[in-house]
Every structure is written in C-alpha cells, then in structure tokens.
C-alpha positions as CSV (number, residue, x, y, z in Angstrom):
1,X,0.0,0.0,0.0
2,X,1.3,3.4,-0.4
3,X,2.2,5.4,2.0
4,X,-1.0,8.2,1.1
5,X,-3.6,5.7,1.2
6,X,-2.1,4.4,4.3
7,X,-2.3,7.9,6.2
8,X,-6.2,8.6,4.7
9,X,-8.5,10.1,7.6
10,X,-5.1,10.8,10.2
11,X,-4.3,14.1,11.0
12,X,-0.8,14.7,10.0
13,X,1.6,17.5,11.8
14,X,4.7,17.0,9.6
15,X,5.5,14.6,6.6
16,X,9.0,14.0,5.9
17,X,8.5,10.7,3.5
18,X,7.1,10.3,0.0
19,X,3.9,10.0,-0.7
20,X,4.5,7.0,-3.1
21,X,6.3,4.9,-1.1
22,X,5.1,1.2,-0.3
23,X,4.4,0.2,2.9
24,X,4.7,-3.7,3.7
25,X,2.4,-3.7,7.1
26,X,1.7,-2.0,9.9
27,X,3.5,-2.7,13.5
28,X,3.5,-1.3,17.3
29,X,6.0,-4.8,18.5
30,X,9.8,-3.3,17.3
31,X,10.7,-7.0,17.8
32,X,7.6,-7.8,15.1
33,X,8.8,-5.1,12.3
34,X,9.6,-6.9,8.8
35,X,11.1,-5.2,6.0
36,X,9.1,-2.0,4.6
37,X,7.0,-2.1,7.0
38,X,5.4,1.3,9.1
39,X,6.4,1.2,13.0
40,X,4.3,3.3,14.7
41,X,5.6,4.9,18.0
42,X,2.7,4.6,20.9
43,X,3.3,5.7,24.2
44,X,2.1,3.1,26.6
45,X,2.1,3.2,30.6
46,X,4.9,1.3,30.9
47,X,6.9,2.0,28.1
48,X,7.2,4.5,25.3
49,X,7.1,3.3,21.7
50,X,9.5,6.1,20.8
51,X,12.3,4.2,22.4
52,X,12.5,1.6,20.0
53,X,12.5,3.3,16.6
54,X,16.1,2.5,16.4
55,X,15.0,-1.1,16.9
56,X,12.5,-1.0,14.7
57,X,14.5,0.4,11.9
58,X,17.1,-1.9,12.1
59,X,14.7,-4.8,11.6
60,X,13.2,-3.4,8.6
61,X,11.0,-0.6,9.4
62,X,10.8,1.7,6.2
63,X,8.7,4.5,8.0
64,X,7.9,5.7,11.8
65,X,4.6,6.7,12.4
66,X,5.3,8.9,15.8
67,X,4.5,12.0,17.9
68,X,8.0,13.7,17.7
69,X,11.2,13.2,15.3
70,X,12.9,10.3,15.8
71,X,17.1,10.6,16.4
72,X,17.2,7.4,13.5
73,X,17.5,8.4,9.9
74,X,14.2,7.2,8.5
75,X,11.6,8.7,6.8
76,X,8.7,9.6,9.4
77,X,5.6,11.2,9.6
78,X,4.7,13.0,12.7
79,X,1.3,12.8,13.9
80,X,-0.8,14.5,17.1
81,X,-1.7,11.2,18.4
82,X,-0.1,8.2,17.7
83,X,-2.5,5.5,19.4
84,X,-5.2,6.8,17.0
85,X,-3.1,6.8,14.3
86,X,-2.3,3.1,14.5
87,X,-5.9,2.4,14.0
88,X,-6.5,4.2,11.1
89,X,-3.8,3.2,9.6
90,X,-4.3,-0.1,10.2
91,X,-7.8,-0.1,9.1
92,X,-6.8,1.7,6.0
93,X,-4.0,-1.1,5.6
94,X,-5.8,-4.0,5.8
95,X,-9.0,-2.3,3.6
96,X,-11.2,-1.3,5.9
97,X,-12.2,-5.3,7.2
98,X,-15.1,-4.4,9.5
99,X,-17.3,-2.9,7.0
100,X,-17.2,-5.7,5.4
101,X,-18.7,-7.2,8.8
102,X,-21.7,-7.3,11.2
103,X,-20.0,-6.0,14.5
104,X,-21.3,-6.6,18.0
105,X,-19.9,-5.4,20.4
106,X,-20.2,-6.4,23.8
107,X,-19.1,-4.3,27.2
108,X,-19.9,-4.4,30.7
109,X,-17.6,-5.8,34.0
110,X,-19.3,-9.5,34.2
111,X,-20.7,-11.6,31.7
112,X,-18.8,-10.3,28.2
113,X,-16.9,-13.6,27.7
114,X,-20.9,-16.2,27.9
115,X,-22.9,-13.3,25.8
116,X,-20.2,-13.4,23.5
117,X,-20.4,-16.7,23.0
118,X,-23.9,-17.1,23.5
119,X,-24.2,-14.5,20.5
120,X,-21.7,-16.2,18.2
121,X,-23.6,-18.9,18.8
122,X,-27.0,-18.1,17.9
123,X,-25.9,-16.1,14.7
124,X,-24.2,-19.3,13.5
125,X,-27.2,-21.5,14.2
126,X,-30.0,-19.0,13.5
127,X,-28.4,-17.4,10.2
128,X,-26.1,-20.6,9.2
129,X,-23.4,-18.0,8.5
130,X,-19.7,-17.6,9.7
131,X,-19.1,-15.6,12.9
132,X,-15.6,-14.8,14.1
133,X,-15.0,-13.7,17.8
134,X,-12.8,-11.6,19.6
135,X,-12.4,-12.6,23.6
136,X,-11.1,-13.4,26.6
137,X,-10.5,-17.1,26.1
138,X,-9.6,-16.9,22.4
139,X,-9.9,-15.2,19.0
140,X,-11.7,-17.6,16.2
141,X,-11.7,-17.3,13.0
142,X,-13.8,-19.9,11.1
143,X,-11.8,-23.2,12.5
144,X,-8.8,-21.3,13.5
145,X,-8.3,-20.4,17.3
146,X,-6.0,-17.7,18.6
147,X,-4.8,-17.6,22.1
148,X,-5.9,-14.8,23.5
149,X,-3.4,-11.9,25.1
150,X,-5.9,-9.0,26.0
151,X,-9.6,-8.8,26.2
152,X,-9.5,-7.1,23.5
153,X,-6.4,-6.6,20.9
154,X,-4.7,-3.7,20.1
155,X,-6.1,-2.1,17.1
156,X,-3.7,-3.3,14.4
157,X,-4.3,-7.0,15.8
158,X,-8.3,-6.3,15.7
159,X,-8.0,-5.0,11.9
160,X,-5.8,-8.1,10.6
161,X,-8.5,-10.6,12.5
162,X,-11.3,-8.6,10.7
163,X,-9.8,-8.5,6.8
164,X,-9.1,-12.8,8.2
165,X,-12.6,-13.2,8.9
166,X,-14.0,-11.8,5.7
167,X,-11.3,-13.4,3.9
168,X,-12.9,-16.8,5.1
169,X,-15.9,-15.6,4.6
170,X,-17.5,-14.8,7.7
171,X,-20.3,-12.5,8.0
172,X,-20.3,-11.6,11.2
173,X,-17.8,-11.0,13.8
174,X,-18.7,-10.4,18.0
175,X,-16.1,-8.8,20.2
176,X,-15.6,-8.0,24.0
177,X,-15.0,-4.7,24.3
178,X,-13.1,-3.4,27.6
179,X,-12.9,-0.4,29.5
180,X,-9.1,-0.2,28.4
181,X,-10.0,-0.6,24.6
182,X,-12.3,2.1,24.5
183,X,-10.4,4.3,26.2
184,X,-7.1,3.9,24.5
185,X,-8.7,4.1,20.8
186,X,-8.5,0.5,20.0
187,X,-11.6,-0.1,18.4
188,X,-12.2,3.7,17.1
189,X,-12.4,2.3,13.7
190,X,-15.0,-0.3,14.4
191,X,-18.4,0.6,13.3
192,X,-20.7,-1.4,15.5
193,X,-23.8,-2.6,14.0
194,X,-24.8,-3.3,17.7
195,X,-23.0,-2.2,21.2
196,X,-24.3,-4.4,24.1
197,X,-23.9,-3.4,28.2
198,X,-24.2,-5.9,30.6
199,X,-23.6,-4.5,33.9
200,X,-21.2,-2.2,36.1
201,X,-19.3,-3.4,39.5
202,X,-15.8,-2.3,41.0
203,X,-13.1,-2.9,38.6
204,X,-10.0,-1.9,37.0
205,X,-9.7,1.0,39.3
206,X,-6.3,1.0,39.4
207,X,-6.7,1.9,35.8
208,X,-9.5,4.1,35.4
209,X,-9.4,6.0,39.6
210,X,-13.1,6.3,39.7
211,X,-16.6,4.4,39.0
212,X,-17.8,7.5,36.7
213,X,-14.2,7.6,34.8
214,X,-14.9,3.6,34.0
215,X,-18.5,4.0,33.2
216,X,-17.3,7.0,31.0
217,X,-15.2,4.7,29.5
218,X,-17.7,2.2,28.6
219,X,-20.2,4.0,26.9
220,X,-17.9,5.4,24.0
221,X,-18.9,2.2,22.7
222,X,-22.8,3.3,21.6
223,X,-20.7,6.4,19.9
224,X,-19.2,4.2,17.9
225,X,-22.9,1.7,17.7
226,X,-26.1,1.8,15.3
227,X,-28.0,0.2,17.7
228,X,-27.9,-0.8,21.6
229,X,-28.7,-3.5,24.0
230,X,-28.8,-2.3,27.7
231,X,-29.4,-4.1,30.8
232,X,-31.9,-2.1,32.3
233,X,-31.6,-3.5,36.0
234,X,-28.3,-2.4,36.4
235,X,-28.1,0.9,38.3
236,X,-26.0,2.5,35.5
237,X,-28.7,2.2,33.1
238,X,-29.9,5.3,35.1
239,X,-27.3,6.9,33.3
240,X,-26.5,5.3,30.3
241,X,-30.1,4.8,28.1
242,X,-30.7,9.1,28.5
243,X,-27.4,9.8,27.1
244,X,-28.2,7.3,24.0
245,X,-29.3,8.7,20.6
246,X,-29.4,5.7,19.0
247,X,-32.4,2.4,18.8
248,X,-32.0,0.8,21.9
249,X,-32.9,-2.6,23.5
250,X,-33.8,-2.5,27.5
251,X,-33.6,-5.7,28.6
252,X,-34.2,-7.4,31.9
253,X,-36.8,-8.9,34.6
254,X,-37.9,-5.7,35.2
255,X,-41.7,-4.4,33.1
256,X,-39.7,-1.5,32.3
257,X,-38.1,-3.3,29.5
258,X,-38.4,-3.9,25.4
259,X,-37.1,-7.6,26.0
260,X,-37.9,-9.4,29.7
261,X,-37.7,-12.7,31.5
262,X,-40.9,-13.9,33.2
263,X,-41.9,-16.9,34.7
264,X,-38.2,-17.8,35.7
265,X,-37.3,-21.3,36.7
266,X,-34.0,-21.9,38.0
267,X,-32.7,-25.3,38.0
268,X,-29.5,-27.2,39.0
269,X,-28.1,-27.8,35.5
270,X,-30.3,-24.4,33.7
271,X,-32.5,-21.8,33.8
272,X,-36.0,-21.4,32.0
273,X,-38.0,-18.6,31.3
274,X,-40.0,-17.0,29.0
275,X,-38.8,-14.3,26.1
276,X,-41.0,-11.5,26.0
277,X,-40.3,-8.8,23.4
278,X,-42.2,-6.2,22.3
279,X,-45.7,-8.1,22.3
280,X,-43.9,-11.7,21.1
281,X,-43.7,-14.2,23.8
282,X,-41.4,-17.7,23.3
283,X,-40.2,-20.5,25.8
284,X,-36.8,-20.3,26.3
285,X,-33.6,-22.4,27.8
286,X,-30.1,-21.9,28.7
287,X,-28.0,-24.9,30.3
288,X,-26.2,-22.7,32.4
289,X,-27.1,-22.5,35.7
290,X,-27.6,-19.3,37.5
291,X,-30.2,-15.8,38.0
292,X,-26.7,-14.3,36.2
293,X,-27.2,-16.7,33.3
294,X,-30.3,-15.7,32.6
295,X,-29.2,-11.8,32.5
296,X,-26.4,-13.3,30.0
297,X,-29.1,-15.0,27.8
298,X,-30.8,-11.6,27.6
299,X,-28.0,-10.2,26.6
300,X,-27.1,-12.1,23.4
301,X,-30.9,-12.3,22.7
302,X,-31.3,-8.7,22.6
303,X,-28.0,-8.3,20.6
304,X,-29.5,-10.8,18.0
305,X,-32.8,-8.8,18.1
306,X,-31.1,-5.8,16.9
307,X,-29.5,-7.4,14.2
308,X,-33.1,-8.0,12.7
309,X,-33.5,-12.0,14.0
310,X,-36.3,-13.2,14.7
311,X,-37.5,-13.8,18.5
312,X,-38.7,-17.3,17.9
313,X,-36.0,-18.7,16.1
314,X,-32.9,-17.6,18.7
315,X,-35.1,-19.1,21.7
316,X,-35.3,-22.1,19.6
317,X,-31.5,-21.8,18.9
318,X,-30.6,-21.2,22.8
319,X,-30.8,-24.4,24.6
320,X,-27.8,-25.5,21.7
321,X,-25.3,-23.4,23.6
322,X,-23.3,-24.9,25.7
323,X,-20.8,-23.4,28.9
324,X,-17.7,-21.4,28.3
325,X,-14.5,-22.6,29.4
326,X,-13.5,-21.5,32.9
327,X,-17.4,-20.0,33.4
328,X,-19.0,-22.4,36.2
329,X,-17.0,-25.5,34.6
330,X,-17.2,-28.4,36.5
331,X,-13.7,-30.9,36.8
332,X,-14.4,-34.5,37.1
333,X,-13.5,-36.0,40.6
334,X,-15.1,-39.5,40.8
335,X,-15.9,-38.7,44.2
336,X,-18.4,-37.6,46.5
337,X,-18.1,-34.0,46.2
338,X,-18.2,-31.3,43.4
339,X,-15.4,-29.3,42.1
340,X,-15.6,-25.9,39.9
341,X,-13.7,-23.6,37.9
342,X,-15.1,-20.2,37.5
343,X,-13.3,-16.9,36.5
344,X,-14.8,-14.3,39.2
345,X,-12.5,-11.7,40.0
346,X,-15.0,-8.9,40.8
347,X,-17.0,-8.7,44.2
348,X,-20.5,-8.7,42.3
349,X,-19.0,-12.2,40.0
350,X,-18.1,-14.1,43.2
351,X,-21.6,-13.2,44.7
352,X,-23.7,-14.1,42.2
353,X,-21.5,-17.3,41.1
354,X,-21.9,-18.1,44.8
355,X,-25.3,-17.5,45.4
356,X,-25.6,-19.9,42.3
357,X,-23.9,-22.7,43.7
358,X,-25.8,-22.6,46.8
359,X,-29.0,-22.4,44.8
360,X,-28.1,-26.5,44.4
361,X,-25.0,-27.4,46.7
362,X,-26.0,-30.3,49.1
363,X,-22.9,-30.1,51.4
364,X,-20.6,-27.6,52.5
365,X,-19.4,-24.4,49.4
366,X,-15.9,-23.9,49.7
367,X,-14.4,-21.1,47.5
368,X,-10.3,-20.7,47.0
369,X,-9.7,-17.6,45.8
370,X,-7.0,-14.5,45.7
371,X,-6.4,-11.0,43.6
372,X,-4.1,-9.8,41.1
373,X,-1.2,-7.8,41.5
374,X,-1.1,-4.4,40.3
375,X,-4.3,-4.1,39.9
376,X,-7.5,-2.5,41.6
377,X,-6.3,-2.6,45.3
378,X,-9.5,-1.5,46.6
379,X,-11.3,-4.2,45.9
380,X,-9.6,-6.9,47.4
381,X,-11.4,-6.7,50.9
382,X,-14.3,-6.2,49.4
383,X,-13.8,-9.5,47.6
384,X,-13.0,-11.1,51.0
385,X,-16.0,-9.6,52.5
386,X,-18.6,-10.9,49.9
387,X,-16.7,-14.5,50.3
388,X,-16.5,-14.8,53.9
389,X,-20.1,-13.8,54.0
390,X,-21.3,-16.3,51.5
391,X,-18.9,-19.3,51.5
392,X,-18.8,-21.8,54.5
393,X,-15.0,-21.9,54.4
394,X,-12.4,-20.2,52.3
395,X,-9.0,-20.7,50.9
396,X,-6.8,-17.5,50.1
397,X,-4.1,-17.9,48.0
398,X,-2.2,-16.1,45.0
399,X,-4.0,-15.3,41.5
400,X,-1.7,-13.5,39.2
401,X,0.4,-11.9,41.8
402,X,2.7,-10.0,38.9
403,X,5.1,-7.4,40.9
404,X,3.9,-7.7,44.0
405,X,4.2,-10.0,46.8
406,X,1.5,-12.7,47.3
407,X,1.8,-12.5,50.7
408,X,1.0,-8.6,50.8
409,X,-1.2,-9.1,48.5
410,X,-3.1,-11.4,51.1
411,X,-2.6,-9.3,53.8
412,X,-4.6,-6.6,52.4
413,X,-7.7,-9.2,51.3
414,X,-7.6,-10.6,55.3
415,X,-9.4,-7.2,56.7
416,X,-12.2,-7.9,54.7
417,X,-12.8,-11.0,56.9
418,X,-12.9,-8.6,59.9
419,X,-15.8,-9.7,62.1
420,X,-16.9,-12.9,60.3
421,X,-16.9,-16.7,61.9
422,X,-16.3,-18.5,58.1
423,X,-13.2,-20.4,58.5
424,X,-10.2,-18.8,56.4
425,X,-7.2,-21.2,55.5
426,X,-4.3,-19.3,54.3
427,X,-2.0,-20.8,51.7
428,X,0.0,-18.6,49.1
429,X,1.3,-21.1,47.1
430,X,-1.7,-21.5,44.9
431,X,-0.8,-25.5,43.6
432,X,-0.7,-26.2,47.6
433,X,-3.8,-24.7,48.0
434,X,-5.6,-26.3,45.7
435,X,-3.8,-29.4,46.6
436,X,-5.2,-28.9,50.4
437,X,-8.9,-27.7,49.2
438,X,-9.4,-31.1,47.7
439,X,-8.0,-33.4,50.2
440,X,-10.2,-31.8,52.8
441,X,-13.3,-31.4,50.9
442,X,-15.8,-33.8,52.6
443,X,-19.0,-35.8,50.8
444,X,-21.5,-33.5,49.6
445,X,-19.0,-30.3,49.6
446,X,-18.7,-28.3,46.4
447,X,-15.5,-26.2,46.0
448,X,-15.1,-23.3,43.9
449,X,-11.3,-22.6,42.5
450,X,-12.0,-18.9,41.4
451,X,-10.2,-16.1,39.6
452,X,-8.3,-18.2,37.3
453,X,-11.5,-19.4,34.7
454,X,-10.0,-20.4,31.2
455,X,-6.2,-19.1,32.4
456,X,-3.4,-22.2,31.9
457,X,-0.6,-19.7,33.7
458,X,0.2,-17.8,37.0
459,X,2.5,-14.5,36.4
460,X,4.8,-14.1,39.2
461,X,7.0,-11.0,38.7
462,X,6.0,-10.0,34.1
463,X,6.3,-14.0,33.6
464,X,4.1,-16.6,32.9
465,X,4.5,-20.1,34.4
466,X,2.2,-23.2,33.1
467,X,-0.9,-23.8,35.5
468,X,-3.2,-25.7,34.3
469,X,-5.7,-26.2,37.6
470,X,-7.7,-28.8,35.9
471,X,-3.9,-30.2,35.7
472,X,-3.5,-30.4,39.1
473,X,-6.6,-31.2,39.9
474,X,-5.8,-35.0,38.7
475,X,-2.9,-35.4,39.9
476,X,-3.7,-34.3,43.5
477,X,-7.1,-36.9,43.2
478,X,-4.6,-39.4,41.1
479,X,-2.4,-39.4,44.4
480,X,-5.4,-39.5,46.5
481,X,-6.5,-43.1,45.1
C-alpha cells in the first residue's frame, strides 16, 4: 500500500517521507517489524514506543509513524496522536475489514466472555453464517483459534483478524470490548452494528481511579454503535439509556423493558423462562445455571434482536449453547463432592456465582480464591468480605500476583474477613492450596477454584509459568487413590 492511502482520515503535523512509497504492514511490536514495513511509535504506561525506533529500523522498518522526530534516519511522519493513528492506519492497511462485517460489540464488568459466546452462537445457528469472535478465552476465525493476550487486541491486531474473517468468509464477527479498549482508541475504527452493556461493578480502578471515569469509558462504545442492547436493571442504566441517541434494546426482569424474562425457573443444571419482546412471547432455555445466566441469555438475545432476527428462532436456537470454558465449569472428581472452575475476579462475579452454587450445593461451598497484583487494590477486601459472608469456608491464596508480593497481596484481602466466623485457611502457594482444598473437601462439599476461569498460567513478577488447575486437579485426586 502506499504510504498516502495508508495515512487517509489521520491528522498529520509533519511529513517528511514520499507520498509514493510502499508500505509492507503496519506494526506497534519493534521486535515484530519486517522489512518495509510502518512502526508506529505509541506511548504506553509502561513504556514508550519512541524508544524503540532505532530497533524497529534496524529490523526493517521503512517508515515511523510517531509524535515527535525520531534521532534514527528514517523517513517519518509526525502525527498529534499516535495511538489513534495506529488504528487508522491499520484499518486503512488491511482495507477497511469491518465494513465488510456485522460487528457486536459487547461491554460491561461481568458476563462479556458467555454473551459473547452465547451470541456467536446463535448467529451461526439461527443465520447458518460464519461468525468470528474476539475474547477473553480466544480469537476464532472460522476453524482457527488464537490464544488470547488481551480482552480485546490492540487495534492493528483487531484490523488483521477482521480482513481474516471476511477473507474466510465470515459475516459476522462479535467482540468483548473493555474499558481499556475504548479508552485507548482500540476499536475507534469499528463501526458497530450493535453495542451491548451488561452490567457495572468495582473494577479496573487502578486503571480508570473512579466508578464514573470507567462507566465514561464504557459507553464510547454506543458512539461508535447503530443500535444498543442495555441491561436495564443495572443501576447504570440510570445513566447510560438518556445519554443514547441511538435504537436501543432495554432488557431485563424488570416491566420497564423492550425484551424481559418472566416466569423464571432456575434449575441445578439451567435456567427457564420465558422471552418476551415487544408483544412476542417464546419459551426459552439456557444450560447454564444461574439468576446471572439468565441476564447473559438476555444479553445475546437482545443483541441478535437488533440485528433483525427473529425472537422465535434464537429461543429455539438457545438451549444449543453450551458453557464457556472457565465460566461455572465443572472438573471431574469420581468422588463424592463437586469441584468448579469459575473466573470471578470482581466482588459482584463471586456473589452471584456463589449464590448460584448454593442455589443447588447439598454439602458444604468452599471457595479458593486470591487478587491480582497491580491491579484495583481497593477491591480486594471487598472481595474477602462478599466470600466470607457467603462461603462456609475459604481458601486465600495467590491469583496472578505479577510485581507484588502474594503474601501482601493477602494481607490486604484478610481485613475484609474482619468480624466474620467462616473459617479462612491461608495458603499462598496457589498449587498447595488447591492441593489442600481437595484433600479436605468432605462428601456433599462443592468447592469453587475462582479467579483463574480459562487461564493455563500464573505470572509471578512479568512472567508466565504453566498452570493448568484442571492439571493439578488430577494429579492431586490421582495421588489420592
């Protein structure tokens, strides 16, 4: 591509390259630059982009796409912000891929990775068409899976998985969209056909400082959206459906909605209700367990219902979906008690995927559990607080502990327990925690490994070490035989 059709739509302070000249690709990773390619300088939070130009260019890089004249001799283009710039110019490189989708977009601090899915799920099976998705978990694109490094990938990643995904054919693609993405210009270029919240709890503070900043955050997705699918229950719908001025579905268990849940039925292994929308009622099933599962269901119904599908059709298309990896995932024991894997990492996920499990538990609920380092401080008592008031015992242990030390880590969750009789064991090593959860777990007992969901790693210090817990899971029952 050359380089004016690559710089089309960015608002450029100085060019001191020719016009003509051919750009290879488009790349933020200095270590990732191949010959001709455009390296464009971003400044992140840790590190500045502008560091490694002289990297860049001696892997290849033909042209610098940055905020202020590199040292290097290269031809460069100086631009006012360099973030935006890489989308746009990745969009532009790779032909403008998600017009040639139907984008959903999904935000919210619980539930993004199952409506996603749930979603993906009933376009395939309602529409028979290809649906690429952009997660947590993983990035698929028709039979290919990605391992996934962010919720959602830096723009020039999203752009190359789009122009994949209409490449193969897909017609429609459904992305998480985070806080952090919307904020930092990641998905600028995405034209949503449909933006979808879910719900707002404590999170990413260390990130964002305040609730309003992250709810802020959040809704620049319907200002990039056609349409809208809000859950109306959630306190921040208060503030989030006046500010739309776009179609909108309000969804929820409340009469104040275009789509609702009535006549719920919550059962061990699913949840049944009935879809009402807009003077259309159908029967509808999710095996997923959970008052939160039905709230997900709603979700990717109303997100389908924007999209023009009809009511009848995704309820009978619902009761095909099927559990997300590392969302209420239940590891095999062959023995008298139960044993789950669920990602909650927020205070509001571990109380509703409690109260869940209690909904059905016939012994004791155990839940092992820890918080992130450098991340949202704040909420780790809070975390400890909704256990210790839910759980009949608890494990605290590491999760992620990154730069900081587990055991600090801990001993800011342990206040949170202030004034509670649950038992608390305390066990930083997480494998030996685990290891000690299910040797003690009596008949009937149902334990809960949470914060790790999907994850195969724990980072200690910026390095990932294999951890599979379904992994040691077996081999602490193997031993056990």
């Amino acid at each position: 591509m050359e380089l004016k059709d690559l710089l089309k739509d960015i608002e450029v302070t100085e060019l001191r390259a020719p016009e003509d000249m051919e750009i290879t690709d488009v790349c933020y990773d200095s270590r990732k630059v191949t010959s001709g390619a455009a390296f464009v300088a971003v400044r992140g939070y840790e590190t500045d982009g502008h560091q490694y130009i002289p990297a860049a260019v001696e892997n290849g890089a033909a042209l610098v796409l940055c905020e202020e004249a590199p040292a290097a001799e290269v031809p460069f283009v100086l631009v006012k912000d360099s973030r935006k710039a890489m989308a746009v110019s990745a969009a532009n490189f790779f032909r403008r891929p998600a017009e040639a989708l139907t984008v959903a977009g999904v935000t919210g601090t619980n539930g993004k990775t199952t409506t996603t899915n749930l979603t993906r799920s009933l376009l395939m099976t309602v529409t028979g068409e290809g649906v690429g998705l952009l997660g947590t978990n993983e990035n698929i694109v028709g039979d290919r899976v990605y391992p996934a490094v962010n919720t959602t990938p830096e723009s020039r990643d999203i752009m190359a998985y789009f122009r994949e995904m209409a490449d193969a054919g897909c017609r429609y693609a459904v992305m998480e969209v985070s806080s952090h993405s919307l904020y930092l210009d990641r998905v600028c270029c995405v034209p949503f056909a449909v933006g979808c919240f879910t719900n707002l709890s404590q999170d990413h503070l260390d990130f964002h400082k305040t609730m309003d900043a992250y709810l802020e955050a959040k809704m620049k997705l319907f200002d990039l959206s056609r349409t809208a699918a809000v859950n109306a229950d959630d306190p921040a719908a208060r503030r989030i459906l006046p500010a739309l001025g776009i179609p909108v579905i309000r969804y929820g268990l409340g009469e104040e909605t275009d789509l609702r849940a009535k006549d719920l039925r919550l059962l061990p292994d699913r949840v049944e209700f009935t879809a009402c929308f807009r003077g259309q009622e159908a029967p509808a099933c999710l095996h997923i367990p959970g008052r939160f599962s039905v709230y997900n269901a709603l979700a990717a119904l109303a997100c389908c219902l924007d999209l023009g599908l009809p009511l009848k059709d995704l309820t009978a298309a619902l009761p095909l979906c099927r559990p997300v990896k590392g969302r209420m995932e239940v590891v095999p024991t062959g023995r008298d008690f139960t044993l789950l894997i669920d990602y909650a990492v927020t205070p509001d996920a571990l109380d509703n995927m409690i109260r869940t499990v209690r909904d059905t538990a016939k012994g004791r609920v155990g839940v092992l559990f820890g918080c992130g380092g450098d991340r949202d401080r704040t909420k780790r008592p809070k975390m400890a607080r909704v256990v210790g008031s839910l759980a009949d015992y608890v494990i605290v242990t590491s999760d992620n502990p990154r730069t900081e030390d587990p055991e600090a880590i801990i001993a800011e969750i342990l206040p949170g327990f202030e004034g509670l009789d649950t038992p608390v064991k305390v066990i930083p090593d997480r494998r030996e925690a685990i290891r000690w959860g299910i040797e003690n777990a009596r008949p009937g007992d149902t334990l809960v490994l949470a914060g790790k969901g999907h994850e195969t790693y724990q980072i200690v210090g910026k390095t990932k070490h294999h951890m599979d817990e379904r992994e040691i899971a077996a081999e602490v029952l193997a031993g056990m035989r």
